[in-house]
LOVEX-448460 format. One record per residue: residue number from 1; residue in three letters; chain; y, x negated, z of N, C-alpha, C in turn. Coordinates in steps of 0.1 Angstrom, whole numbers, plus 2048, in hexadecimal, padded with zeros to 3 digits. Example, Ala and Ser with C-alpha at 12.3 -4.5 7.8 and 13.67 -1.06 7.14 Angstrom:
<nodes>
NODE;k;r;c;npy;npx;npz;capy;capx;capz;cpy;cpx;cpz
NODE;1;ala;A;7C7;77C;84E;7D3;785;84E;7DF;77C;84E
NODE;2;ser;A;7EA;780;847;7F5;777;847;800;77F;84F
</nodes>
This chain:
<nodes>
NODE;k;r;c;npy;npx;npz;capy;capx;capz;cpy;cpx;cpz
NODE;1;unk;A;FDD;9CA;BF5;FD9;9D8;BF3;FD3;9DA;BE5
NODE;2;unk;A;FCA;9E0;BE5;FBE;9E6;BDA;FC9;9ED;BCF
NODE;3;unk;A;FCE;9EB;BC7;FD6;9F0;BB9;FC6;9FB;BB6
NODE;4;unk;A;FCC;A0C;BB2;FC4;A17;BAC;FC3;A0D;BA4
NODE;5;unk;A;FCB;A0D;B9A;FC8;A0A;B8A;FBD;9F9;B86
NODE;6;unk;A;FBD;9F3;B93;FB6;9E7;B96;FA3;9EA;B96
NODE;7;unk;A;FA4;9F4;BA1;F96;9FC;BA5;F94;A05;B97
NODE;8;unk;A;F9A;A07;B90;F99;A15;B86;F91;A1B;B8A
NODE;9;unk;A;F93;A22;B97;F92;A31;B9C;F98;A3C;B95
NODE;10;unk;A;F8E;A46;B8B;F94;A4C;B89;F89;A59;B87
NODE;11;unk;A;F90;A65;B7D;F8C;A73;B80;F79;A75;B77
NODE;12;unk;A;F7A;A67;B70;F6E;A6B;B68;F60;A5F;B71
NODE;13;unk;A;F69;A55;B79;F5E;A4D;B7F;F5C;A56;B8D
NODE;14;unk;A;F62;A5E;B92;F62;A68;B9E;F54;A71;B98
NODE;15;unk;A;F59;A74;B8D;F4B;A81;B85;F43;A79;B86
NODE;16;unk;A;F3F;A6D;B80;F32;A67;B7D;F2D;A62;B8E
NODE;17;unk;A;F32;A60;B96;F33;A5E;BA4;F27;A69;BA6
NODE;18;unk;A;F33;A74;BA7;F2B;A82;BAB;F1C;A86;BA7
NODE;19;unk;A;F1D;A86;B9A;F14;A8C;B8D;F0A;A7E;B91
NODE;20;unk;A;F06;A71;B90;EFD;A6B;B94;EF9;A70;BA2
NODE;21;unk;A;EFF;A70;BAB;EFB;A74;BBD;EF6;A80;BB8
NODE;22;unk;A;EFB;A87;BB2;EF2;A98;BB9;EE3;A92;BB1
NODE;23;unk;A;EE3;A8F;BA4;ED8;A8D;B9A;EC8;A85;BA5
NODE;24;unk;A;ED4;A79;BAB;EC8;A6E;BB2;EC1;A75;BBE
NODE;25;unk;A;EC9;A7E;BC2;EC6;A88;BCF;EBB;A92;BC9
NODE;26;unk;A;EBB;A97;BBF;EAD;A9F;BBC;EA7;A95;BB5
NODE;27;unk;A;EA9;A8D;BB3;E9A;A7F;BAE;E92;A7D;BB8
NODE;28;unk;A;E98;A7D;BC3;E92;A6F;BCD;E95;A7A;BDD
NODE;29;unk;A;E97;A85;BDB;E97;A8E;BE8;E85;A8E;BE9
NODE;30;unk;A;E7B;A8F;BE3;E6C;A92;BE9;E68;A7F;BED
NODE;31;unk;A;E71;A76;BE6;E67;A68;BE9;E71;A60;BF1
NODE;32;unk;A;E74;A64;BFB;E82;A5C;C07;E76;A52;C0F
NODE;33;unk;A;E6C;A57;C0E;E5D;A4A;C1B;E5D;A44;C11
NODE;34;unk;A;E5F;A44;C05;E5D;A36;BFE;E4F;A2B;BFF
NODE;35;unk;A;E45;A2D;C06;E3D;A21;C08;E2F;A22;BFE
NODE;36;unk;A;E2F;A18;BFC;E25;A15;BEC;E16;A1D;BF1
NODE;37;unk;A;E10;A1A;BFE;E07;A1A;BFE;E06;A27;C09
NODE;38;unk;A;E0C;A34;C08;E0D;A3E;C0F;E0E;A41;C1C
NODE;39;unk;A;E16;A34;C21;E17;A33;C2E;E0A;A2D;C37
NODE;40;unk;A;E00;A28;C30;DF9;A22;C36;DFD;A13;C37
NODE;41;unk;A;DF7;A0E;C44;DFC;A01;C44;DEE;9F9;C3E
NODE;42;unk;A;DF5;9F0;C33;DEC;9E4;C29;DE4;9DF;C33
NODE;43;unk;A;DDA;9DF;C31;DCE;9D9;C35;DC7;9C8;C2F
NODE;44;unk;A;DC9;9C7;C24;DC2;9BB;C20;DCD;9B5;C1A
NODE;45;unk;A;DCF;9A7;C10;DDC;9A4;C0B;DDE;9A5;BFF
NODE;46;unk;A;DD6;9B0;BF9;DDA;9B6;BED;DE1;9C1;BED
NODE;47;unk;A;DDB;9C6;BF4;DE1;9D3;BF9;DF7;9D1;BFE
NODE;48;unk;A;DF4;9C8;C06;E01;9C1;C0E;E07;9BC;C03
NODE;49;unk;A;E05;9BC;BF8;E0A;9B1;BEF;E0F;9C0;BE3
NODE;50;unk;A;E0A;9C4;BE1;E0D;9D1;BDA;E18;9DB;BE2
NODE;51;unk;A;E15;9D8;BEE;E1E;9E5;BF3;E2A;9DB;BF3
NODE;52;unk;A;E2E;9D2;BF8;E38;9C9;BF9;E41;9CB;BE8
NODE;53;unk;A;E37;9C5;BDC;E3D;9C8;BD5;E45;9D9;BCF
NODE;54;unk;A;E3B;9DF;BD5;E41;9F0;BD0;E4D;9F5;BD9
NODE;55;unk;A;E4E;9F2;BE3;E57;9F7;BF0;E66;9F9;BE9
NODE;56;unk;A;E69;9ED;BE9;E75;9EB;BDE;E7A;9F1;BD0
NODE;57;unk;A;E6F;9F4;BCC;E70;9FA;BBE;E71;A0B;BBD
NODE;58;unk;A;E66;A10;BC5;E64;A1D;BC5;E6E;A25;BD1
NODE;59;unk;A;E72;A1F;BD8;E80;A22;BE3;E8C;A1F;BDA
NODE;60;unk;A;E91;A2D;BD7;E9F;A27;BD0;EAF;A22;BD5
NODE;61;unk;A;EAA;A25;BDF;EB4;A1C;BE9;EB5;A11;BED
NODE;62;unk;A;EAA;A0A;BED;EA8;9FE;BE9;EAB;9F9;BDF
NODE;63;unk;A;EA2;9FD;BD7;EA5;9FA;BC8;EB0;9F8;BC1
NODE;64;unk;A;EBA;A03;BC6;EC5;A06;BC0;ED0;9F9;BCC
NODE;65;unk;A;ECD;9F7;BD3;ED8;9EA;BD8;ED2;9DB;BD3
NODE;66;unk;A;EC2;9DB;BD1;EC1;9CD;BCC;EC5;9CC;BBF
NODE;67;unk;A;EC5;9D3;BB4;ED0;9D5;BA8;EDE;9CB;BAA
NODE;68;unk;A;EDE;9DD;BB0;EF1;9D9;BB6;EF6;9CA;BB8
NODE;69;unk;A;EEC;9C6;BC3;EF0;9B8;BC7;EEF;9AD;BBE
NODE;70;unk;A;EE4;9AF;BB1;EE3;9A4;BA7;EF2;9AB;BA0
NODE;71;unk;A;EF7;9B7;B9C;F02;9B7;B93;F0D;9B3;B99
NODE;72;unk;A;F0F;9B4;BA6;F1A;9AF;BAF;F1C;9A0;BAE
NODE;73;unk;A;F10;998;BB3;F0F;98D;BAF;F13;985;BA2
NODE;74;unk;A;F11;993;B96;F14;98A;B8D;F28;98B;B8D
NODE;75;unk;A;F2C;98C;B91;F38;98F;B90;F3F;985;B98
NODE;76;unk;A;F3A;978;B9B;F40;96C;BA7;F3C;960;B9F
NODE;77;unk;A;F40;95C;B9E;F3C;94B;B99;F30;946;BA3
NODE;78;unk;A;F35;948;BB1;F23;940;BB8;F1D;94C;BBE
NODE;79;unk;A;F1D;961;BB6;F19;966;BB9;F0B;969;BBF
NODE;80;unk;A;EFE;95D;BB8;EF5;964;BBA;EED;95D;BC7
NODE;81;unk;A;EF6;95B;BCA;EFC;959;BDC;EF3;969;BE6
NODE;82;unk;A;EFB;96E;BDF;EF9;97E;BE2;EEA;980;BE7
NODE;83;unk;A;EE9;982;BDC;ED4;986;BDC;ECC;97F;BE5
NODE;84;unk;A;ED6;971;BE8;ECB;969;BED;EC8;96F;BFE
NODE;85;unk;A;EDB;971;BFE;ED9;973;C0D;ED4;981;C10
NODE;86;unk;A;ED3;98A;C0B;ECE;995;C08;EC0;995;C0C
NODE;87;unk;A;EB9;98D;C04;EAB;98B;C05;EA4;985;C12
NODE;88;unk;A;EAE;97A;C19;EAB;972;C21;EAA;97D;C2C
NODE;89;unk;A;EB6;985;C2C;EBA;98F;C39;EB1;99C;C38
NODE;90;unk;A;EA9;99C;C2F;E9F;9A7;C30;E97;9A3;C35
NODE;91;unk;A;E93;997;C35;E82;992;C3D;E8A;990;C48
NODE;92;unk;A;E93;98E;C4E;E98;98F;C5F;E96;99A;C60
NODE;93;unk;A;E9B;9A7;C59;E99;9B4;C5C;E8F;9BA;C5D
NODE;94;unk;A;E85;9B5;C56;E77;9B6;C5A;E73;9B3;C64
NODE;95;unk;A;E78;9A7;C69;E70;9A0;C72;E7A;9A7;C83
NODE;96;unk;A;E84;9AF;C82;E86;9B7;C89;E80;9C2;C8F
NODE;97;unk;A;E7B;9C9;C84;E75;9D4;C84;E66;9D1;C8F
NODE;98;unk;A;E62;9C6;C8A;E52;9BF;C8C;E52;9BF;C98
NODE;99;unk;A;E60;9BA;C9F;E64;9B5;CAB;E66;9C4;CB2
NODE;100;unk;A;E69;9D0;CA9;E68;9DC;CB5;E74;9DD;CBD
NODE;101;unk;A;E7E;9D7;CB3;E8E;9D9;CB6;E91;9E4;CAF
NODE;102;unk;A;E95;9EA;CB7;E9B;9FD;CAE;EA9;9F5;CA9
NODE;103;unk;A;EA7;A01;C9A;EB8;9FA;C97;EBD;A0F;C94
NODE;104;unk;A;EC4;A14;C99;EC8;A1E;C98;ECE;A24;C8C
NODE;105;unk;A;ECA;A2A;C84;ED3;A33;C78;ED0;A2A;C6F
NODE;106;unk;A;EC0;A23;C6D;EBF;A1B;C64;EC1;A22;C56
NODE;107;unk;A;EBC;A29;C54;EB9;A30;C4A;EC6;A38;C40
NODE;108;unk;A;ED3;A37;C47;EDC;A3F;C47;EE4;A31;C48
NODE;109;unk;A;EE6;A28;C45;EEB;A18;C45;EE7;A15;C3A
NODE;110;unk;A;EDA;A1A;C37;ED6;A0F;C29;EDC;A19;C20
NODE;111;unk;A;ED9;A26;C1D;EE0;A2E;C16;EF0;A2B;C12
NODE;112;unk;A;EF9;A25;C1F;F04;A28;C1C;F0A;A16;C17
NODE;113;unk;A;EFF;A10;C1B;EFF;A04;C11;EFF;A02;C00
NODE;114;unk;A;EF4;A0E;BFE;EF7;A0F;BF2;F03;A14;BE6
NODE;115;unk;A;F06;A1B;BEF;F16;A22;BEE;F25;A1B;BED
NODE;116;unk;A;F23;A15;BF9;F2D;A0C;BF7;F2A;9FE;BEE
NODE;117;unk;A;F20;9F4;BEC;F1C;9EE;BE1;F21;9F3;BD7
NODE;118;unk;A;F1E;9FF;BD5;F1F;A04;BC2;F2B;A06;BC1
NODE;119;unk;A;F37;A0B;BCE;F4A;A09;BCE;F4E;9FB;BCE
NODE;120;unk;A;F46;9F5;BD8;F4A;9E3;BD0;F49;9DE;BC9
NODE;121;unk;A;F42;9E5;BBF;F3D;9E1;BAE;F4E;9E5;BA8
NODE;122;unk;A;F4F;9F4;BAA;F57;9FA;B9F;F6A;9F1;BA9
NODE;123;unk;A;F68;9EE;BB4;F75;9EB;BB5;F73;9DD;BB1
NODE;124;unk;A;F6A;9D5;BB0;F6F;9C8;BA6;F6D;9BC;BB1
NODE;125;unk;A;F7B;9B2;BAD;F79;9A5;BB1;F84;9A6;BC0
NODE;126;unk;A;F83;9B1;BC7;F8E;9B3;BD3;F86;9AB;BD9
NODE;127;unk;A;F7C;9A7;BDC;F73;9A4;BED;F70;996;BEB
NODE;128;unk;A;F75;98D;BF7;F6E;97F;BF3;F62;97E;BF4
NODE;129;unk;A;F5B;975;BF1;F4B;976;BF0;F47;974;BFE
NODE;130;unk;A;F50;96E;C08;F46;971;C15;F45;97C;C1D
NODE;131;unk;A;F53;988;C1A;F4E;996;C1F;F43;99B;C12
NODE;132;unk;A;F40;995;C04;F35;99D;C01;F2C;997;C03
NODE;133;unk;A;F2A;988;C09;F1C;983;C0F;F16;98D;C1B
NODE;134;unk;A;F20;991;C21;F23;994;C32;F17;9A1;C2D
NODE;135;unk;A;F1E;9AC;C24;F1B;9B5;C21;F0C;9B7;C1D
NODE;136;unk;A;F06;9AB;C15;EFC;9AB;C0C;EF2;9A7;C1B
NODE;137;unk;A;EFA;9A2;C24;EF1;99E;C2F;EEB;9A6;C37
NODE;138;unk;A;EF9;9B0;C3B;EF6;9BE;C40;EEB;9C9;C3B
NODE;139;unk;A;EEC;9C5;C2F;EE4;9D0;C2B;ED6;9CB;C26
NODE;140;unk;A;ED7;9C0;C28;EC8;9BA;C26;EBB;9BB;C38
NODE;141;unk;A;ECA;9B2;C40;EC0;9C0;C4D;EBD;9CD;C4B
NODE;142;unk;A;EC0;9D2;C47;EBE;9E1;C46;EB0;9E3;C40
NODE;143;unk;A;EB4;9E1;C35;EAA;9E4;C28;E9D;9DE;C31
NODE;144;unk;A;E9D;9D2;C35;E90;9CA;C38;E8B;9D0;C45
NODE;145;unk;A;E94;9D2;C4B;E92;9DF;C58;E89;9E9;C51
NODE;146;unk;A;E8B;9F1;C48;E85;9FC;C3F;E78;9F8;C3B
NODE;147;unk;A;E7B;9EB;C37;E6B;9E2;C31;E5A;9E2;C3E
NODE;148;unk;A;E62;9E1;C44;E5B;9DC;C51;E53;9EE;C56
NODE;149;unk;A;E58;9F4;C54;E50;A03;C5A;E43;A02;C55
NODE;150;unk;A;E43;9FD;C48;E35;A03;C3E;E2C;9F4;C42
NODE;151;unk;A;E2D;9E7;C4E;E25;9DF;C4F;E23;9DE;C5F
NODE;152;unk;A;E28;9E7;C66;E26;9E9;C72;E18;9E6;C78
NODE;153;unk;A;E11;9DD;C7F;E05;9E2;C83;DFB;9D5;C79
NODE;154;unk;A;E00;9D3;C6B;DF7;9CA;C66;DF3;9BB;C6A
NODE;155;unk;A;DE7;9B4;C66;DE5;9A9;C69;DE9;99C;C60
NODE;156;unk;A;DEB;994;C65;DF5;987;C5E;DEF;98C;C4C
NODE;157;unk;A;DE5;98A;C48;DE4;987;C39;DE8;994;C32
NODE;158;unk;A;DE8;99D;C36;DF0;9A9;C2D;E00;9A9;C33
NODE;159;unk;A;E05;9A9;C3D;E10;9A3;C44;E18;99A;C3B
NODE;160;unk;A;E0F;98E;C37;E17;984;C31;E1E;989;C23
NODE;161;unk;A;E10;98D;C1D;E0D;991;C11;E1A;99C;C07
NODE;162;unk;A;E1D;9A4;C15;E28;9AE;C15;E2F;9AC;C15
NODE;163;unk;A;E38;99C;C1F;E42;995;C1C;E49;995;C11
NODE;164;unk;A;E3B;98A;C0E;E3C;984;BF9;E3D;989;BF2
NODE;165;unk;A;E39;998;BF1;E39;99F;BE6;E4B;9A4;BE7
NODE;166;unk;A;E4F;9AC;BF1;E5C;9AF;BF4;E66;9A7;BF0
NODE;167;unk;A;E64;999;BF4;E70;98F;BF4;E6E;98B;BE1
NODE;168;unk;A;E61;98D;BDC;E64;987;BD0;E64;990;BCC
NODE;169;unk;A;E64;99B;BC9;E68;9AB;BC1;E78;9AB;BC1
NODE;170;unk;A;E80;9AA;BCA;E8D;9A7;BD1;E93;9A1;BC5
NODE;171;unk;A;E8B;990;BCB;E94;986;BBF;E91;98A;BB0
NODE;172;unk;A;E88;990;BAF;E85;994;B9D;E91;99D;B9B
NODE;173;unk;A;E91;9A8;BA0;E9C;9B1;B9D;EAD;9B1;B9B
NODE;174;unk;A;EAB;9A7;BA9;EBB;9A3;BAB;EC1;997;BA0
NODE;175;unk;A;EB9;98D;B9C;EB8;986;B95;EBC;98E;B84
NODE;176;unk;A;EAD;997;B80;EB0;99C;B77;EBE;9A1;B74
NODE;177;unk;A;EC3;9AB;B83;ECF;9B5;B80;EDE;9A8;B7B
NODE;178;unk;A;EDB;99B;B86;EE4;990;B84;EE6;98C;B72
NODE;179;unk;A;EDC;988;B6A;EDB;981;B64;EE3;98D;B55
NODE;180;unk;A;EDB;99F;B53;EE0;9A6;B4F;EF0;9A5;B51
NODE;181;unk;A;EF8;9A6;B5F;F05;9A6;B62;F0F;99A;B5A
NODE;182;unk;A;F03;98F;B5A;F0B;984;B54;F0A;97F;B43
NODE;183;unk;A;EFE;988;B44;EFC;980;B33;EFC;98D;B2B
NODE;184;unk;A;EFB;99D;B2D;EFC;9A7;B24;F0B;9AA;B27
NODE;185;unk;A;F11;9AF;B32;F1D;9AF;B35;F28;9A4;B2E
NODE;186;unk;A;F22;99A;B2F;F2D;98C;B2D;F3B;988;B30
NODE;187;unk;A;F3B;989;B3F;F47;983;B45;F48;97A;B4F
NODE;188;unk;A;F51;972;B4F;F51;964;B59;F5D;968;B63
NODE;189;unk;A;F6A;96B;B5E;F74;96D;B6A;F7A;979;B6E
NODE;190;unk;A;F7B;97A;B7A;F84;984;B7E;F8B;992;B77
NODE;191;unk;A;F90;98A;B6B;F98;995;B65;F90;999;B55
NODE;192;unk;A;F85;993;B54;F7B;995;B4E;F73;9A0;B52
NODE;193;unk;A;F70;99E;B5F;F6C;9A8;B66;F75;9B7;B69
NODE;194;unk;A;F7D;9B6;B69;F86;9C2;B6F;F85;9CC;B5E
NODE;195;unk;A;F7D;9C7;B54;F83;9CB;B4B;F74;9D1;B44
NODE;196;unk;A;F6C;9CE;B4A;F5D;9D3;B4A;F56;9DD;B4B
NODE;197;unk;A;F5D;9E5;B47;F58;9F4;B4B;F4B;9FB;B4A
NODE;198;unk;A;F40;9F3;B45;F33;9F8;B46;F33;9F2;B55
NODE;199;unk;A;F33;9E3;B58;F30;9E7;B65;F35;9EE;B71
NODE;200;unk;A;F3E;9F1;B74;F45;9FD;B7D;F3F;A0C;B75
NODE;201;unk;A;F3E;A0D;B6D;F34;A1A;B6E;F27;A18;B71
NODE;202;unk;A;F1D;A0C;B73;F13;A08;B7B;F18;A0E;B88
NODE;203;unk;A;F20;A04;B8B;F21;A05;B9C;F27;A13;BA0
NODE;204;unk;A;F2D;A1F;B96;F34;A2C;B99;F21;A31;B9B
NODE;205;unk;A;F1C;A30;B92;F0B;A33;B92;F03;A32;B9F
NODE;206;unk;A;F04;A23;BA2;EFD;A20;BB0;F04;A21;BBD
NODE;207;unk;A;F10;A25;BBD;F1B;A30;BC7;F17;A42;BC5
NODE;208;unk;A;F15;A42;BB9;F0D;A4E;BBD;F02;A55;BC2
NODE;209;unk;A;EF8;A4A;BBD;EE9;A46;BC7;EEA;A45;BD5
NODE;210;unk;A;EF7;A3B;BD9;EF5;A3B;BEA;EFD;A48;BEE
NODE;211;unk;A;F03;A51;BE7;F0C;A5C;BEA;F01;A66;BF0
NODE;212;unk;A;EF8;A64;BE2;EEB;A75;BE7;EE4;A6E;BF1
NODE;213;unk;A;EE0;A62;BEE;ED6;A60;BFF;EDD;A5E;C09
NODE;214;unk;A;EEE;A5D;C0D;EF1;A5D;C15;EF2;A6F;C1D
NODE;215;unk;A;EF7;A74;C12;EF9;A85;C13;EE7;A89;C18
NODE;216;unk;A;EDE;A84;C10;ECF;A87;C1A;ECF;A81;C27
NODE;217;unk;A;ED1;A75;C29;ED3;A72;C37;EDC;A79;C3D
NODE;218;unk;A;EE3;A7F;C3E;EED;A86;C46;EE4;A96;C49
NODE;219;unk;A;EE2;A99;C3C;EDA;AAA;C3E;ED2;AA6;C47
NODE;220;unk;A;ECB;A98;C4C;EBC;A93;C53;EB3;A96;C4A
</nodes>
């Protein structure tokens, strides 16, 4: 059983919770289509290659779980485990989408991915790493599901182009957020971690983010 005082759940990470969700909710309430190139599908493989890289960045729901997943990662000894699978399971998710497999309540899954991410941050070292591989898996169909709307329709060289740009924007960030977790942070074990309070106010932050896009997903 999850010990309160373990999770340090308490009345001021509840506020920051809150106070980030409502805040990310009027940021990012006019830009939820998220796609680089205004919903047009990339045509040449510049184009494909730009929108791939932006997708990720300018979607903060994205954005805000490939973070997550490099900070989470850094919190495991063979954490950045994480990102990889993450990455791997977004280009299946794409390649879903491609395929014209409906996945239902996508949009309202990836949101609530981010949410819970950012509560797995703040509750610590409770989860073995293969329910957060599981996790990072799940939500990487998702996300790549998401990826795939804005390449619908394109021909292999902007197609490809969109891939590469996505999957290596991905590892830049996740990587980055890893490397931050392990070398600004600076902790190796467990109870190093539990004691780390800048990062659980990260993840109280990016539980607030998936809080307002989940609450937008709900309003529709």
């Amino acid at each position: 059983m999850i010990k309160l005082q373990n999770a340090n759940i308490n009345l001021k990470g509840m506020v920051a919770l809150g106070s980030s969700g409502w805040l990310s909710l009027l940021l990012t309430a006019p830009a939820l289509a998220h796609h680089p190139t205004g919903n047009q599908t990339p045509s040449t493989f510049i184009e494909g290659l730009l929108s791939g890289l932006g997708h990720p960045v300018i979607g903060l729901d994205h954005l805000a779980f490939v973070v997550a997943v490099g900070l989470l990662a850094a919190t495991r000894a063979k954490g950045v485990i994480l990102p990889m699978v993450f990455v791997i399971a977004a280009l299946f998710g794409t390649g879903i989408h491609l395929a014209e497999v409906s996945l239902p309540w996508a949009e309202f899954w990836i949101s609530a991915s981010v949410l819970a991410v950012g509560l797995v941050i703040v509750i610590g070292s409770q989860f073995p790493i293969l329910a957060l591989a599981t996790l990072a898996g799940f939500a990487g169909i998702l996300h790549g599901y998401a990826y795939g709307e804005s390449i619908i329709g394109a021909t292999p060289a902007p197609l490809t182009a969109y891939l590469l740009g996505f999957t290596a924007i991905q590892v830049v960030i996740a990587l980055g957020a890893f490397w931050i977790g392990r070398r600004g942070l600076a902790f190796k074990t467990a109870s190093e971690y539990q004691a780390a309070s800048h990062l659980r106010k990260a993840g109280w932050a990016i539980g607030g983010i998936g809080l307002a896009l989940t609450y937008a997903q709900v309003l529709g």
